[in-house]
C-alpha positions as CSV (number, residue, x, y, z in Angstrom):
1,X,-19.5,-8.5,-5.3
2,X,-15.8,-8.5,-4.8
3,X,-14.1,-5.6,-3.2
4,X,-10.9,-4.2,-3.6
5,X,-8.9,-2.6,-0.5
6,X,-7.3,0.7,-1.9
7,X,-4.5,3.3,-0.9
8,X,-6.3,5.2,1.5
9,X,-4.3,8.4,-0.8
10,X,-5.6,7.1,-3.8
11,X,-9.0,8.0,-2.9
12,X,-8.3,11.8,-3.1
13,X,-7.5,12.5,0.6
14,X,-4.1,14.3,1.4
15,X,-2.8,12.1,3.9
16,X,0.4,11.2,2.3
17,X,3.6,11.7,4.1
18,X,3.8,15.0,2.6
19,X,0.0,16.0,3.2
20,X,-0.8,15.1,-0.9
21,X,-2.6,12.3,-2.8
22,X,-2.4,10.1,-5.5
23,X,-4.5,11.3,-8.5
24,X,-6.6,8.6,-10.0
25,X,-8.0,9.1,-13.2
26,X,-9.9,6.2,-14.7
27,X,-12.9,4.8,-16.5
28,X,-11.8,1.2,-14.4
29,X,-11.3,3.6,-11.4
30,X,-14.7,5.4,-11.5
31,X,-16.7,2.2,-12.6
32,X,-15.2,0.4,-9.3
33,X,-16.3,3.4,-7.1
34,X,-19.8,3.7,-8.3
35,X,-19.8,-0.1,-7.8
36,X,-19.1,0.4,-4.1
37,X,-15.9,-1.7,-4.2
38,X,-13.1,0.5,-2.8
39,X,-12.4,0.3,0.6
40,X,-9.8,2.9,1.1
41,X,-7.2,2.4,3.8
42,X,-3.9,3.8,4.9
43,X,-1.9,1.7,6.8
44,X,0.8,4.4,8.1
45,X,-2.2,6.5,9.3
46,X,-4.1,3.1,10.9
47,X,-1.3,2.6,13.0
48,X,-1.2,6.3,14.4
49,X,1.2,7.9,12.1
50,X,0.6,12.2,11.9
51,X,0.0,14.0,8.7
52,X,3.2,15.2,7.7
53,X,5.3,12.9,8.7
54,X,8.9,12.6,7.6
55,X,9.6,10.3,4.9
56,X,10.3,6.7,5.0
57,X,11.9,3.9,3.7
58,X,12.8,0.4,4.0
59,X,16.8,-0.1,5.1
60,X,17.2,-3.4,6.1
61,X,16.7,-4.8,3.3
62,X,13.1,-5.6,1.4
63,X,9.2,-6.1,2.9
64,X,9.5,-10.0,3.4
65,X,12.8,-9.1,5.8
66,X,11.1,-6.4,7.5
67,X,8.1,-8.7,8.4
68,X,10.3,-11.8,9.5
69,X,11.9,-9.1,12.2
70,X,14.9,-8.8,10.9
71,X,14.5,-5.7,8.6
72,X,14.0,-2.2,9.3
73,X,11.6,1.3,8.3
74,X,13.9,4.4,9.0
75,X,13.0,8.0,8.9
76,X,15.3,10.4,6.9
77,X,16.1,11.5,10.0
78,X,16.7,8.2,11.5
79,X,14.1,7.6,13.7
80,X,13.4,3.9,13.3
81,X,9.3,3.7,13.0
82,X,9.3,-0.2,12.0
83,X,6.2,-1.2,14.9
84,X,4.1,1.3,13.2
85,X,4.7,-0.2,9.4
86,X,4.1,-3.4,10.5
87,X,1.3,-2.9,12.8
88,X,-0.2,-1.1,9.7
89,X,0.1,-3.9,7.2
90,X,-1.4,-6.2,9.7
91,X,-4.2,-3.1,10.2
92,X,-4.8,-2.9,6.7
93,X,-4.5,-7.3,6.1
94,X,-6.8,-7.6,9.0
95,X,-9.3,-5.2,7.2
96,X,-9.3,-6.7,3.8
97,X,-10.2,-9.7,5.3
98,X,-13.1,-8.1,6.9
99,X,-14.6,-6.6,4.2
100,X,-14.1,-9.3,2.0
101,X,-11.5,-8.0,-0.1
102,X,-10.6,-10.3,-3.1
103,X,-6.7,-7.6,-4.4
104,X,-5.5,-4.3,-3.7
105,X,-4.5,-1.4,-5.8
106,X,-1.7,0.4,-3.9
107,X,0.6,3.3,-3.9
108,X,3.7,2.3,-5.9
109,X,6.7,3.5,-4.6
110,X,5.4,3.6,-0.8
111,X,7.1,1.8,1.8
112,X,3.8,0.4,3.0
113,X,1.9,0.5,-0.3
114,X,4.7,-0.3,-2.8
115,X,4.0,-3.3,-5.3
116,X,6.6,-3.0,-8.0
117,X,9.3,-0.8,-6.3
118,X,10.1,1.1,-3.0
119,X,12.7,3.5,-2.4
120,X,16.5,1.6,-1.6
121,X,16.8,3.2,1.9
122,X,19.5,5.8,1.2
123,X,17.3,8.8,0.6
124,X,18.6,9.9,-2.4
125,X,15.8,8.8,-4.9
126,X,16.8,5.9,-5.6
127,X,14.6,2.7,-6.1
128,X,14.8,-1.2,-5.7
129,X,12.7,-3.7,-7.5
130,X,9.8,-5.1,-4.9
131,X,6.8,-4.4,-2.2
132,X,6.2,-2.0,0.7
133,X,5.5,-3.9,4.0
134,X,1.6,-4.0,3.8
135,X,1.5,-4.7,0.0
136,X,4.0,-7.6,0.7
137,X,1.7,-8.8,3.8
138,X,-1.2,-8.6,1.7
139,X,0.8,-10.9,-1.2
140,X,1.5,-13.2,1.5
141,X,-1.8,-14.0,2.7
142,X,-3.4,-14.6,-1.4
143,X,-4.4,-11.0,-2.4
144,X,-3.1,-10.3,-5.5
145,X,-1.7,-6.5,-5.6
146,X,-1.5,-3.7,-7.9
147,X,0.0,-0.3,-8.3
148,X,-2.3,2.1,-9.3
149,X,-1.4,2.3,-12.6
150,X,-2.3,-1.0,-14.1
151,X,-5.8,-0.7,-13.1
152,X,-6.7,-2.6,-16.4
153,X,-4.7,-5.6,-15.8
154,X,-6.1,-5.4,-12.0
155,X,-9.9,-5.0,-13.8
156,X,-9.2,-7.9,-15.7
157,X,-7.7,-10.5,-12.6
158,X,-11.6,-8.8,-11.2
159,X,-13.2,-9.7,-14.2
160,X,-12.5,-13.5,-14.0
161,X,-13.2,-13.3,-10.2
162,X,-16.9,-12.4,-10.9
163,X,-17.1,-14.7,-13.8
């Protein structure tokens, strides 16, 4: 049975930067639980991060940069916390592979966990298109990512795994 490596937020826990979660509600969702394939993981928190933390997001300029060494994760407040979003991703890549993880269904929006967009680094609510560090890791070593809410494009790619 294929797993699936999940937001560690997702899940229900409150360990978001802000002490919340992501609310999941889903057939998909549900069915996948009771099938024992989430593996829930938070990168930020893998790599020693507290609950609350201040916010993040990438500055300098996307995942793929960041990764390469030549990119940067800034708190609001400045505090450059780059290590710890990378040693996450590698965390969260390295457990994947461990449990045998086939995709992920991440936090959109995150700067770990983003798939589709992150937040442009100003702090002012703004969003670029394109991953969080850890969803961009996991791209780059074949797991196929989603945000959370296109579980049923995500159930299908599973489907034709088990198939």
């Amino acid at each position: 049975m294929h797993k699936i490596l999940v937001s560690g937020c997702l899940n229900g826990r409150p360990i978001r930067y802000n002490e919340t979660n992501v609310s999941v509600e889903s057939e998909i969702w549900d069915r996948w639980d009771s099938e024992g394939r989430l593996v829930a993981f938070c990168p930020e928190l893998a790599a020693g991060m507290p609950i609350p933390r201040a916010p993040a997001e990438i500055v300098g300029p996307t995942a793929s940069v960041v990764l390469e060494g030549r990119g940067r994760v800034e708190e609001d407040n400045g505090t450059d916390v780059t290590d710890e979003f990378v040693n996450g991703a590698r965390l969260a890549a390295q457990r994947a592979t461990a449990e045998g993880c086939v995709m992920a269904v991440l936090t959109d929006g995150s700067p770990s966990c983003g798939t589709t967009y992150t937040y442009d680094g100003t702090f002012t609510g703004g969003t670029v298109e394109g991953m969080g560090v850890t969803a961009q890791l996991l791209h780059e070593q074949g797991l196929r990512v989603f945000p959370e809410n296109q579980l049923d494009e995500a159930d299908r790619y599973l489907r034709s795994l088990d198939e």
